[in-house]
N, C-alpha and C positions, 0 to 999 in steps of 0.2 A: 202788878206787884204793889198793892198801898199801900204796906209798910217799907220798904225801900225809902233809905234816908240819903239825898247824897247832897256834900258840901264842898264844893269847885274852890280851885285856887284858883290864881290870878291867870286873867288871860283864860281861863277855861283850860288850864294844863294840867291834868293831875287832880284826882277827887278822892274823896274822902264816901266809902260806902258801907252803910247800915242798914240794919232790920233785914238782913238774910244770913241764914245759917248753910255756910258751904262746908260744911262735914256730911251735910244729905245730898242726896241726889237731887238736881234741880229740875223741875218742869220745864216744858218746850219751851212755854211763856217766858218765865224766868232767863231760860239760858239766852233767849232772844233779848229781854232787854237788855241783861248785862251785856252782850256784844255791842248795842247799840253806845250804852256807857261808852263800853273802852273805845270806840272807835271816835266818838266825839270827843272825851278827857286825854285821851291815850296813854294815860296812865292812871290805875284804879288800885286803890288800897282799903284792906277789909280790916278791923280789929277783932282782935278777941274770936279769932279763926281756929283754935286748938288740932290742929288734924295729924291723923295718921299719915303711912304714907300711900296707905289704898286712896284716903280719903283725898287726896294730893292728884296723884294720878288720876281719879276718876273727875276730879274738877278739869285737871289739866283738858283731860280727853273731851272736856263739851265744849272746849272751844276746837278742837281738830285732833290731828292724829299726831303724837310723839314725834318733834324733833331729832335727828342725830347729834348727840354731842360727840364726839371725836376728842382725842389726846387727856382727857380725866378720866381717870377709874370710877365708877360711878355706886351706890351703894349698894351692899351684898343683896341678891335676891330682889332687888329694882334698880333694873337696867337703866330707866327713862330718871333718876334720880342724882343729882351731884349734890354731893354733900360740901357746903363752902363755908370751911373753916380755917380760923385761925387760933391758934393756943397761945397762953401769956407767952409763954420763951420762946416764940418762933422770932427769928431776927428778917425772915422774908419781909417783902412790903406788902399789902392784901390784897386777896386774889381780885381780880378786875379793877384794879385800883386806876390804870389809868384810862382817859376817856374811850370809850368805842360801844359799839354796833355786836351785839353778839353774834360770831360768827358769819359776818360778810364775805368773810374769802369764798362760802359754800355758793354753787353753783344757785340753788334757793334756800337761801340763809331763815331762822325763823319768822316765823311771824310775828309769836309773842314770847316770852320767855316772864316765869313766874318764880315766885321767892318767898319761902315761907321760914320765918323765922323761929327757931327753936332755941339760942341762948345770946341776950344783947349783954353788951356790955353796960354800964350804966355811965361811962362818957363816950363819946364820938362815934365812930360805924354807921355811921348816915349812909347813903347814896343819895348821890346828886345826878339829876335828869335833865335832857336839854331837848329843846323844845325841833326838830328839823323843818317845822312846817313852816311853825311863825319864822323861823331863820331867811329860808328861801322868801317869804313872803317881801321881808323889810330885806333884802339881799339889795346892795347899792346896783342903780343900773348894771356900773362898768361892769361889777364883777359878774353878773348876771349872764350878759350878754359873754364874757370870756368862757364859761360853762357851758354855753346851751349846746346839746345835743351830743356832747363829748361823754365819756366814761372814763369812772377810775378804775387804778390796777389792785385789787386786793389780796391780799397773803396771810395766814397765817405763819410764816415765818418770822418774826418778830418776837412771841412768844413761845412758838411752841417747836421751829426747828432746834436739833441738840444745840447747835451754838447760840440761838437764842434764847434757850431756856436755860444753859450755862451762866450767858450774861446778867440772868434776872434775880441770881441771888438765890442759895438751900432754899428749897419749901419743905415743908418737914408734916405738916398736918394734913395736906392733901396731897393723891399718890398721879403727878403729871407725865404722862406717857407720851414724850417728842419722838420725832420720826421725820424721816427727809418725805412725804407727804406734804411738809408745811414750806414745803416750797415753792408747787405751784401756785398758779397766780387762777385769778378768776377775773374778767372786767363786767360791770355794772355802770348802770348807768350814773350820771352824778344826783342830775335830777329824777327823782323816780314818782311815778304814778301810782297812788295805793291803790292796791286792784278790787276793796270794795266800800271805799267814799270818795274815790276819785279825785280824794286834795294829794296836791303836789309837795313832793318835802325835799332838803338837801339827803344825799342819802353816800356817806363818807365817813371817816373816824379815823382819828389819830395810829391807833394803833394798828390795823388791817387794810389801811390804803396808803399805797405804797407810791403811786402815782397818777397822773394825767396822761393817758393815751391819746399818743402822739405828738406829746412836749419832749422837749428834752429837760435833764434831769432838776437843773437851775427854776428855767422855769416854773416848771412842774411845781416843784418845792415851795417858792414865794405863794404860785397860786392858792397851794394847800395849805398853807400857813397864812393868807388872809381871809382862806374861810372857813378854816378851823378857829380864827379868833372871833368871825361875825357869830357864829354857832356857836358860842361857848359866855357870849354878855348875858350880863348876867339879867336882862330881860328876858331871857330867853330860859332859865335853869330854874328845878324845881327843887329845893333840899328838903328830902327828905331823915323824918328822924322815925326808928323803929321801935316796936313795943314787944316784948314777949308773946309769941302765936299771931303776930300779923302775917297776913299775905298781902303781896305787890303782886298788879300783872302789868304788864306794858309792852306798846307797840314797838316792836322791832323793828319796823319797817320804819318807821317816823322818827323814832326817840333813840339819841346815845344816854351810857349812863355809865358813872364814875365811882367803885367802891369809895369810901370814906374811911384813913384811918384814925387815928387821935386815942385809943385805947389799950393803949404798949400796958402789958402786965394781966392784962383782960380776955378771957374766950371771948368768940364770936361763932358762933354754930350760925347756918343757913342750908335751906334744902330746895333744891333748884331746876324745875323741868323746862322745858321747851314745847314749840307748838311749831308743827311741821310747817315750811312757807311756799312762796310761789317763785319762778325766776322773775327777778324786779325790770322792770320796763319803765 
């Protein structure tokens, strides 16, 4: 691919990628380096992407096969699509606004989940990225050794059981369909193995781990609140800012990631698939 332009952030987290047009279909070549990209950046952003939402899906699909998304209504006539909006008078907070893992509670959660932007606002609506590999890596001995071999409990119940999605304030621009579904639990491990480059990452998130198996509840809690804060310095986070028709893709397996609000009075339109994953080990 020698037109392929790519420009790394810090730390190697997050690139910046050129000289390809993903509204065509990609050769084998092509579709192999890009994987090769995301797997080393683990997060890759395109500019100046304009796509339909064939052209979306059919990108989606050369990295694997459609994700389940579960509890959002997804856009008429494509199923594998969420539409992630916010309108100026919504008084909700925005959608994924606090930090996680999309979809951890599933038994194999995605892989990669992508984002393609169709109306920014022109202040704030970032998403902010955090690094789980570099985390784990510089992870202080103590807490290291408190982790190994242990798994967390994850749920969707926090968001999207009725009484959690009660507590989370009208949404009015996207249609969230809760269900006592979001109560069970799943456990994963904490430390997970990416099953194809083999680096080790923390693999946890504020909002769908609920606990430490085999702590009690005390415990448990301190533990997940000093490594939700190792995971969350800000050597570790990548903020991103969004352009009209960029696409984002990123490892789900490695990477949490944080809506951004700051644009009260402002749309924010996003169009959002997933990539089917593996059970994390």
């Amino acid at each position: 691919m020698p037109d392929l332009c790519i420009s790394a952030h810090a730390n190697n987290f997050a690139a910046c990628i050129t000289g390809i047009d993903l509204t065509q279909p990609l050769s084998a070549e092509q579709a192999d380096e890009l994987r090769a990209q995301w797997l080393r950046y683990q997060v890759l952003y395109f500019p100046d992407q304009p796509m339909t939402h064939t052209q979306l899906e059919r990108f989606t699909e050369s990295l694997g096969p459609f994700g389940h998304d579960p509890y959002i209504t997804p856009v008429p006539g494509h199923p594998n699509i969420l539409e992630v909006r916010h309108d100026p008078d919504e008084a909700a907070v925005p959608f994924g606004s606090s930090w996680h893992s999309d979809w951890s509670f599933q038994a194999a959660p995605p892989n990669a989940t992508l984002l393609h932007a169709k109306v920014v606002p022109p202040i704030g609506g970032g998403t902010h990225f955090a690094d789980g590999i570099r985390a784990l890596e510089t992870l202080p001995k103590t807490l290291r050794q408190a982790i190994e071999g242990k798994q967390a409990i994850h749920s969707a119940r926090r968001p999207y059981s009725h009484e959690g999605y009660r507590a989370g304030g009208k949404r009015t621009s996207m249609k969230i369909t809760p269900n006592e579904d979001a109560w069970q639990t799943q456990d994963h491990p904490i430390i997970r193995t990416h099953p194809e480059s083999g680096r080790q990452s923390l693999f946890l998130n504020p909002v769908y781990t609920l606990g430490i198996k085999g702590m009690d509840s005390d415990a448990s809690s301190q533990l997940l609140q000093a490594l939700f804060a190792h995971m969350l310095h800000p050597d570790f986070v990548y903020q991103h800012r969004w352009a009209e028709n960029m696409l984002i893709l990123w490892d789900n397996r490695t990477v949490m990631h944080s809506a951004q609000g700051g644009y009260s009075g402002y749309r924010r339109v996003m169009h959002r698939t997933t990539v089917a994953g593996s059970v994390p080990v």
